[in-house]
C-alpha positions in Angstrom: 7.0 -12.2 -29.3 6.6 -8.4 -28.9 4.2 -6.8 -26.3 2.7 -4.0 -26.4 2.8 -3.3 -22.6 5.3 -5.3 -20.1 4.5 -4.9 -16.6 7.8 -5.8 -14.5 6.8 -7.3 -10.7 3.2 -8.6 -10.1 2.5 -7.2 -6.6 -0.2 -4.6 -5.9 0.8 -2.2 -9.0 2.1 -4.7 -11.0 -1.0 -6.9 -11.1 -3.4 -4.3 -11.0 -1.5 -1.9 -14.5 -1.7 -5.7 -16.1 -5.6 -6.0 -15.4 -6.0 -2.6 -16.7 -4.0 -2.2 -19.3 -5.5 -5.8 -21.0 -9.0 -4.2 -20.5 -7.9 -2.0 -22.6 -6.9 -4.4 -25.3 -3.3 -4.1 -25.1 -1.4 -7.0 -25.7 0.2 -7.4 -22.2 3.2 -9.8 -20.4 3.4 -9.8 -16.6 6.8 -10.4 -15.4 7.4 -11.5 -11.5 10.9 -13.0 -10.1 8.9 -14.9 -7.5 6.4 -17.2 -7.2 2.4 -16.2 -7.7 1.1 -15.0 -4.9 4.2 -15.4 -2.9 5.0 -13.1 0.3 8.4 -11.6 0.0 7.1 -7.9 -0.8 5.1 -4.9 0.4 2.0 -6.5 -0.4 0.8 -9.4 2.0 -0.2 -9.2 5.7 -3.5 -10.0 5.3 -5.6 -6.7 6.1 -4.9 -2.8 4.9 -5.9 0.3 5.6 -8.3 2.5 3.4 -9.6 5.8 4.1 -10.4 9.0 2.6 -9.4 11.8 5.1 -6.0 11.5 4.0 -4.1 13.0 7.1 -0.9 12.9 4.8 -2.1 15.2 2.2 -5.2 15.8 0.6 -3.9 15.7 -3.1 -4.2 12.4 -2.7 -7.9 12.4 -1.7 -9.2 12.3 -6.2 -7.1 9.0 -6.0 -8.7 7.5 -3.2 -12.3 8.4 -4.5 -11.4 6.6 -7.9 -9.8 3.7 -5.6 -12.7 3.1 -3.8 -14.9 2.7 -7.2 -12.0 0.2 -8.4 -11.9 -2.4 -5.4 -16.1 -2.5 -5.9 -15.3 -3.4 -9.5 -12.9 -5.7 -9.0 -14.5 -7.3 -6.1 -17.5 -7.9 -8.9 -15.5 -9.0 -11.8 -12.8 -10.8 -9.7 -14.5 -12.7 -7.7 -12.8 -12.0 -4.6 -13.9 -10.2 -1.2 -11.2 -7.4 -1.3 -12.9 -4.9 0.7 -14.8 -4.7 3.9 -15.7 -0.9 5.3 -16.0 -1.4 9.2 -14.5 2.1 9.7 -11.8 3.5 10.8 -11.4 5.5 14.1 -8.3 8.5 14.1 -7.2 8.7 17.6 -4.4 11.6 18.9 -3.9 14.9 20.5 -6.3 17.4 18.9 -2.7 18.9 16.6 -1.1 16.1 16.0 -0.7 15.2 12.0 -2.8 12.1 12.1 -5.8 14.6 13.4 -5.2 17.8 11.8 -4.3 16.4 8.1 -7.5 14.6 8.5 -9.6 17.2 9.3 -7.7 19.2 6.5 -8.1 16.7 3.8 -12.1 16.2 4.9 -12.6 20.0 4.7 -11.5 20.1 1.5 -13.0 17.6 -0.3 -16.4 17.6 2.1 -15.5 14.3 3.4 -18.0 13.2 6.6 -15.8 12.6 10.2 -17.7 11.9 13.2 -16.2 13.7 15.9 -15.8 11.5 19.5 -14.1 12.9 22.7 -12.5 10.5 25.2 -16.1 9.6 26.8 -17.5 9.1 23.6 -14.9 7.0 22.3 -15.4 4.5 25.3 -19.6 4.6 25.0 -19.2 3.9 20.7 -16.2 1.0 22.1 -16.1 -0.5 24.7 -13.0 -1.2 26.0 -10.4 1.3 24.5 -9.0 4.1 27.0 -8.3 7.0 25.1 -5.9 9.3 27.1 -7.2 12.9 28.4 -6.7 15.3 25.6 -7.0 12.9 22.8 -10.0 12.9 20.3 -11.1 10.5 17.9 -12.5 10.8 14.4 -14.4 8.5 13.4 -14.7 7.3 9.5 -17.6 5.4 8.8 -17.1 4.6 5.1 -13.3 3.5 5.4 -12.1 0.4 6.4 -10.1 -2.3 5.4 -8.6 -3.9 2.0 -7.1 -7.6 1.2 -3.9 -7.6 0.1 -3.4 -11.4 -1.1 -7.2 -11.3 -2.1 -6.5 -8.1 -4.1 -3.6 -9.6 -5.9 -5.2 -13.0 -7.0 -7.8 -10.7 -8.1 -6.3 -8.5 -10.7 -4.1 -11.2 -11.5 -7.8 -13.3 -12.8 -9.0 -10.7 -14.5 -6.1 -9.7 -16.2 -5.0 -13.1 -17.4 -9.2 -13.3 -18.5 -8.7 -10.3 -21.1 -5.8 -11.7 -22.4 -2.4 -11.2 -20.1 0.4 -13.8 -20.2 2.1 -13.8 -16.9 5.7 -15.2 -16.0 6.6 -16.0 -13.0 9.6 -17.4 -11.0 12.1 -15.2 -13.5 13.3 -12.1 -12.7 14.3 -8.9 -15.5 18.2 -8.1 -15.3 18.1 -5.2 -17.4 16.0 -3.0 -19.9 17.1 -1.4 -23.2 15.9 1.8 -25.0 15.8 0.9 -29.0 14.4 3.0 -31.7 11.1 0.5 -32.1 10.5 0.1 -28.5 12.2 -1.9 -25.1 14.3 -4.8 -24.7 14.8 -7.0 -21.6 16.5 -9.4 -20.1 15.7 -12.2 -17.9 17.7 -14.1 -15.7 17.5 -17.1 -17.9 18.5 -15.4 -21.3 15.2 -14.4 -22.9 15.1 -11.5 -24.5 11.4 -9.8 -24.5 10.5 -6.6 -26.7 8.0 -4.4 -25.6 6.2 -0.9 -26.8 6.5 0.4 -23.3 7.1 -0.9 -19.7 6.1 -0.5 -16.4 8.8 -1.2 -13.3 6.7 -1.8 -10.5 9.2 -3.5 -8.8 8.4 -2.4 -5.2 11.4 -2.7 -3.0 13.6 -3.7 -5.7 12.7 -0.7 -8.0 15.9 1.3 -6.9 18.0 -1.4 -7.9 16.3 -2.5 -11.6 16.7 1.2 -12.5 19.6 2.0 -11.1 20.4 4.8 -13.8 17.5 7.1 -12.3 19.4 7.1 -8.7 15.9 6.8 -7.2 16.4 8.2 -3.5 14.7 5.2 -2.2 15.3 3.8 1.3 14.3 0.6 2.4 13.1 0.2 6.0 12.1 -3.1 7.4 8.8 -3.1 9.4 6.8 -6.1 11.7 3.0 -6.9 11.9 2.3 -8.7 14.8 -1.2 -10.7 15.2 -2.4 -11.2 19.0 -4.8 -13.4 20.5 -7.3 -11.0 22.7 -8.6 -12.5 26.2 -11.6 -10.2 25.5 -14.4 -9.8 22.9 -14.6 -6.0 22.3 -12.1 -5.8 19.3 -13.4 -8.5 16.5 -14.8 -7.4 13.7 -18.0 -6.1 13.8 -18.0 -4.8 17.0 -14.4 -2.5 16.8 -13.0 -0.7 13.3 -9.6 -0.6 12.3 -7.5 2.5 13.8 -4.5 4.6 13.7 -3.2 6.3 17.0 -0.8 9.2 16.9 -0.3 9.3 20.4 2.3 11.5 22.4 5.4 8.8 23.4 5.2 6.7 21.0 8.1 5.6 19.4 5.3 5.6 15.8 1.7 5.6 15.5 0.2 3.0 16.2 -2.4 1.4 13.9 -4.1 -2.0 14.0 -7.1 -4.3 12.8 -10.2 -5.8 14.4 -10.3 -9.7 14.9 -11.3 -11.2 11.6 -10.1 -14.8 12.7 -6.9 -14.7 13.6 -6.6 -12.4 16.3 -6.2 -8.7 16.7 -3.5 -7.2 14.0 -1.4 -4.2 15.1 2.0 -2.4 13.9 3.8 0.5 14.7 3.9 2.4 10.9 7.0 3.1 10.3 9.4 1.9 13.4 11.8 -0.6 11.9 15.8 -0.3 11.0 16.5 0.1 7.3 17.7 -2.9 5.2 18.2 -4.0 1.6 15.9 -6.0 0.0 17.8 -9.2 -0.3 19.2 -8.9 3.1 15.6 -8.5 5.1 15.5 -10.3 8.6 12.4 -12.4 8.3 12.7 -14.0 11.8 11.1 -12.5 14.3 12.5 -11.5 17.9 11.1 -10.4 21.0 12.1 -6.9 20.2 10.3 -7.0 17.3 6.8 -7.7 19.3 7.4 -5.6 22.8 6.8 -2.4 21.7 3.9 -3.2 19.9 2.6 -5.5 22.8 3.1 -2.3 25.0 1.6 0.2 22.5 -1.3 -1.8 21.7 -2.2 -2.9 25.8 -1.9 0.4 26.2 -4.8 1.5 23.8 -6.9 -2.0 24.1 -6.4 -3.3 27.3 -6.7 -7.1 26.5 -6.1 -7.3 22.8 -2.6 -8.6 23.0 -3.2 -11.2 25.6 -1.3 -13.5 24.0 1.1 -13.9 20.6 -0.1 -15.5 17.7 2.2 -14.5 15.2 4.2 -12.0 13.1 5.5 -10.8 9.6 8.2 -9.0 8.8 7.4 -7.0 5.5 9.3 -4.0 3.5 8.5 0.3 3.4 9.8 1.8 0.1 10.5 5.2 1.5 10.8 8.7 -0.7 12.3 11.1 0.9 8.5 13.0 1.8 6.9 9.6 1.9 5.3 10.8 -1.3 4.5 8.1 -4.3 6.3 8.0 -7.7 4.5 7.7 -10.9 6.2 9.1 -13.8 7.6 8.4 -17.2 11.1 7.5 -17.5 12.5 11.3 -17.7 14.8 10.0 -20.8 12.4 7.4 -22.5 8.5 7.8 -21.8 8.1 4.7 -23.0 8.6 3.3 -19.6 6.7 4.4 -16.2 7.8 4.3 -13.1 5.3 3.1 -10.0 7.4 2.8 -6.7 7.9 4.6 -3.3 5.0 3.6 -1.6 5.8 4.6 1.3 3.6 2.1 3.6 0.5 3.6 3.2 -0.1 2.9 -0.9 -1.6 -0.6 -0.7 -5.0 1.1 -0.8 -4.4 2.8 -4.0 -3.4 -0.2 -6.5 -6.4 -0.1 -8.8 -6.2 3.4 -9.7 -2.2 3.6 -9.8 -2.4 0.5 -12.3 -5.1 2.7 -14.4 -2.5 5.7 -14.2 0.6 3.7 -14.9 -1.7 1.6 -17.4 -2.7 5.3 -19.1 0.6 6.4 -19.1 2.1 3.3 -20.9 -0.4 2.8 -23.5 -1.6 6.6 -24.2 0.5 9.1 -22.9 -1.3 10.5 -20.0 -3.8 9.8 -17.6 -6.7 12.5 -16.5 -5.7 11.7 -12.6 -4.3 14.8 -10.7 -0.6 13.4 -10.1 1.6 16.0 -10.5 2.6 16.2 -6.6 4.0 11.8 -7.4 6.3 13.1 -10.1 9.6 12.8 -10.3 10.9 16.1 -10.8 9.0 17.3 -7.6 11.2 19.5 -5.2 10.9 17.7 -2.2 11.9 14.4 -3.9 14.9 16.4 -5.7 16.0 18.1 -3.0 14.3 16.9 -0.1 13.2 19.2 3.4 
């Protein structure tokens, strides 16, 4: 049978382009080697980050207004809860990047911060002990996204307007002909498509290994704590990211929804190949976050709960890719993620959906291309 869209790997870009491109009517086949919902990617660990005062750039700010409008939709027609906006509070030294870029990014595209000093910061919560020097910034509207719940979500609607899906079968290779693309699954099917989409996360480098893609895959560990205090559960603390001076990497983290406080150092982690990832966790794996996170919240790490070892897609810049294939524009390119793309999926599957099926999107994405300078010839 010939598709007119096949969307290769069913995580967070995957199964969002399949839910958009079958609203669109497109005759659609989702292709993932694992198992639904499974957690071998970039996109589980239970909670995410979403803000607007992008401190890494604020191109990236359009996207995230779209995104926000998305996750409402699909939280509607998905029947999921995917997103919960308890804030988040930006903590560092009044120049450090986390600060500045946010600042930057809210000047520009009139975004509202609330500003908190170290006194504040302890009157709004209770609890935290912000060093001297250090300000806070304080988004009310941000907060945090569901990855699992996200997936499962776009997965329902898209298989509701139509979408096949195919799971447990990975794609070996892909083939430009003249009437569209062929691939090739493990088993021996051969599937023809009008266009594709290789959202293949950390195995993108790999499954289009012609392109050279300058990705590098770094291995990173959430860690979940049980708090001997009650100032950090949802509710009564937001989610946060901490640039502070002597850490290894910021620092960002999750109230208590349940299962204790959530925190990570974004990042810190030695790099690794997809296949080879060390899922078991060590004690050197949890110190440093343990320290980092007493540190900030005295009692939220009062005791180990548990902890997941997941996967950063690094560019170069720690910029996305989104593109057409530069020698077939019949297939698009969504990888690079960089650990902080979660937050995007529904509006990168409506690019890479637009890009498939029409040839363009309206989205301002020419700094994710792939003939951008600093992915060509990184700084």
């Amino acid at each position: 049978m010939r598709f007119d869209l096949v969307v290769v790997g069913l995580g967070a870009m995957g199964s969002a382009t399949l839910a958009h491109a079958a609203a669109r009517g497109a005759r659609t086949l989702g292709i993932e080697q694992f198992s639904r919902a499974h957690e071998l990617g970039a996109s589980a660990g239970r909670t995410r980050i979403i803000r607007k005062a992008y401190f890494e750039d604020p191109a990236y700010v359009p996207l995230l207004r779209r995104a926000y409008d998305l996750w409402f939709r699909l939280e509607r027609d998905g029947a999921e809860h995917v997103i919960d906006l308890v804030g988040v509070l930006m903590v560092g030294a009044a120049h450090s990047a986390a600060i500045a870029g946010a600042l930057l990014s809210a000047r520009e595209h009139d975004l509202q911060l609330e500003a908190l000093d170290a006194p504040a910061m302890v009157r709004r919560f209770p609890g935290v002990t912000p060093r001297a020097g250090e300000v806070g910034l304080l988004e009310g509207d941000a907060g945090v996204v569901f990855p699992e719940a996200g997936i499962a979500a776009h997965l329902r609607v898209a298989e509701a307007a139509g979408a096949q899906t195919a799971f447990g079968v990975a794609v070996t290779a892909y083939d430009a002909q003249r009437d569209g693309v062929r691939l090739t699954l493990a088993d021996g099917t051969i599937v023809s498509a009008g266009a594709v989409a290789l959202c293949a996360g950390p195995w993108l480098a790999r499954l289009a290994g012609e392109l050279e893609l300058p990705l590098r895959i770094q291995r990173n560990v959430q860690v979940w704590f049980q708090p001997s205090v009650p100032n950090f559960s949802r509710g009564r603390f937001p989610a946060f990211f901490l640039d502070r001076e002597g850490f290894e990497r910021p620092l960002y983290g999750f109230p208590d929804f349940g299962e204790g406080v959530k925190a990570a150092l974004h990042g810190y982690g030695a790099d690794t190949e997809p296949a080879q990832l060390d899922r078991a966790i060590a004690a050197g794996d949890i110190e440093p976050v343990r320290r980092a996170l007493e540190g900030w919240m005295p009692g939220a790490a009062a005791r180990f709960a548990f902890a997941k070892a997941c996967m950063y897609a690094l560019t170069p810049d720690e910029h996305f890719i989104v593109d057409r294939h530069p020698h077939d524009p019949r297939i698009v390119i969504a990888g690079g993620f960089s650990g902080h793309g979660y937050k995007f999926a529904p509006v990168i599957g409506e690019i890479v959906a637009g890009l498939a099926l029409a040839g363009g999107t309206p989205h301002p994405i020419g700094f994710l291309r792939l003939t951008r300078e600093r992915l060509v010839r990184p700084a």
